[in-house]
C-alpha positions as CSV (number, residue, x, y, z in Angstrom):
1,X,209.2,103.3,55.5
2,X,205.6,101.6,56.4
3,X,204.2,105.3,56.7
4,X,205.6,107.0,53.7
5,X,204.1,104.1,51.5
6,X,200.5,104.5,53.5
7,X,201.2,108.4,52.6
8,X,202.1,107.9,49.1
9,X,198.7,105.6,48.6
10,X,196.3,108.1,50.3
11,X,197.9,111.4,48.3
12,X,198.2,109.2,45.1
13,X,194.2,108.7,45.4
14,X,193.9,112.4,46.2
15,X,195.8,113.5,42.9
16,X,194.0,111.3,41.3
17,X,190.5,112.1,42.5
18,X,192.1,115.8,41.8
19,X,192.5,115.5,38.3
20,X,189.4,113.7,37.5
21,X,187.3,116.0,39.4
22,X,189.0,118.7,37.5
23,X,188.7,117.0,33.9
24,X,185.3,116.2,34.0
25,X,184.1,119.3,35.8
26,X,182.5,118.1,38.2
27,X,180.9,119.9,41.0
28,X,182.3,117.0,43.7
29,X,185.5,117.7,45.5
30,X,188.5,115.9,43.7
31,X,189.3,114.1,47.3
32,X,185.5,112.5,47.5
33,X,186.8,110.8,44.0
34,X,189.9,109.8,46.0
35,X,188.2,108.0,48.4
36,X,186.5,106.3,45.7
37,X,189.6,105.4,44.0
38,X,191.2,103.9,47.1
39,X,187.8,102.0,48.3
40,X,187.3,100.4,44.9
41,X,191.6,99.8,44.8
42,X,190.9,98.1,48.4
43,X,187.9,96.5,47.4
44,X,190.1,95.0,44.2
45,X,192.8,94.4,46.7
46,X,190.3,92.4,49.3
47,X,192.2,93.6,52.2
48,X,193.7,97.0,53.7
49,X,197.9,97.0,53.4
50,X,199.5,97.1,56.9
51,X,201.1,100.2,55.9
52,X,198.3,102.0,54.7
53,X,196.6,100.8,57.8
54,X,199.3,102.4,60.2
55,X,199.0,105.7,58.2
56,X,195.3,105.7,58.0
57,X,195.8,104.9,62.6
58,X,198.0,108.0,62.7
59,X,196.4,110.0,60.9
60,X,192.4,109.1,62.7
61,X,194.6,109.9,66.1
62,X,195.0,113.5,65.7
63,X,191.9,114.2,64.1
64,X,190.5,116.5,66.3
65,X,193.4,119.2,65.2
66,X,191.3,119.6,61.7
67,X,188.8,121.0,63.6
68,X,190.9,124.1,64.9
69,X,190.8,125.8,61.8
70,X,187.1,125.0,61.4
71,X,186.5,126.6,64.9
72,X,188.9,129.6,64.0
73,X,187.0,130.6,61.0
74,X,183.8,130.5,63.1
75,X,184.9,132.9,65.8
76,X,186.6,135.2,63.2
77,X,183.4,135.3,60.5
78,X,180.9,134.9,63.5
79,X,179.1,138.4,62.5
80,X,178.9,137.5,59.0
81,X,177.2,134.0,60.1
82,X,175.3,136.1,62.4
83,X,173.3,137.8,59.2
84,X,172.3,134.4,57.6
85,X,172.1,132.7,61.2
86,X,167.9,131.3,59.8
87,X,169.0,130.1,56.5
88,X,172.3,128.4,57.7
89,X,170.3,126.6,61.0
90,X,167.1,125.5,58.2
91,X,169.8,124.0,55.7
92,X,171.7,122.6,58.3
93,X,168.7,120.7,60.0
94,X,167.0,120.1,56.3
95,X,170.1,118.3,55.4
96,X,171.0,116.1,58.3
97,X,167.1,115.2,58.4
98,X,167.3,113.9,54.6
99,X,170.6,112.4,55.3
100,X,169.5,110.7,58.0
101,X,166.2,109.7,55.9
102,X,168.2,108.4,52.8
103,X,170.9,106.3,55.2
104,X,167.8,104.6,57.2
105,X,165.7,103.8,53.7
106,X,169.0,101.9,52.1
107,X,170.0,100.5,55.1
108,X,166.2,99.1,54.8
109,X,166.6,98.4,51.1
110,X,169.7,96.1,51.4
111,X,168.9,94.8,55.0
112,X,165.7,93.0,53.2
113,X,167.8,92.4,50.3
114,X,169.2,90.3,52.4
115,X,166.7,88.4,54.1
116,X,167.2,89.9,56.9
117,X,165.2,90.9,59.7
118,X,164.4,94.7,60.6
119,X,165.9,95.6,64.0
120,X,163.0,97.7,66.1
């Protein structure tokens, strides 16, 4: 019973996300606003229900299958990555640089915020 409640929370907070990613219009996927829905209802909450914590457990365990079909769409499209190899490897390394950028500046912003120290 413990895991069909943790189920029912997370796809509740997918719907949801769904439908307001679809009603506004959005360019963000409807499950990024699911997360948000379920980190500001845990954040409300002020802790994580056991049985949403089992599910969330089972779930992280087999992770690693979502990747199959990631790595099955790779080896069947690899040709047509093949003609936009440049562009694909520039945004890819573009991206995780400014991603990387942005995450050390606010971890710098709110670390001082803080009065904390800088950790070199």
């Amino acid at each position: 019973m413990p895991l069909i409640m943790g189920m029912s929370v997370l796809l509740t907070c997918q719907f949801l996300g769904e439908l307001l990613a679809r009603g506004l219009t959005l360019p963000i996927p409807g499950p990024v606003f699911g997360m948000v829905i379920l980190l500001v209802g845990l954040m409300i909450r002020g802790k994580v229900p056991a049985s949403l914590r089992l599910t969330g457990e089972g779930l992280l365990r087999y992770l690693t299958l979502l990747f199959v079909p990631a790595g099955v769409g790779l080896m069947v499209h690899f040709a047509l990555i093949g003609v936009d190899f440049w562009p694909i490897l520039i945004t890819l390394v573009v991206s995780t640089a400014l991603t990387l950028g942005v995450t050390g500046w606010v971890l710098e912003r709110l670390n001082s915020r803080r009065g904390g120290r800088a950790t070199r």
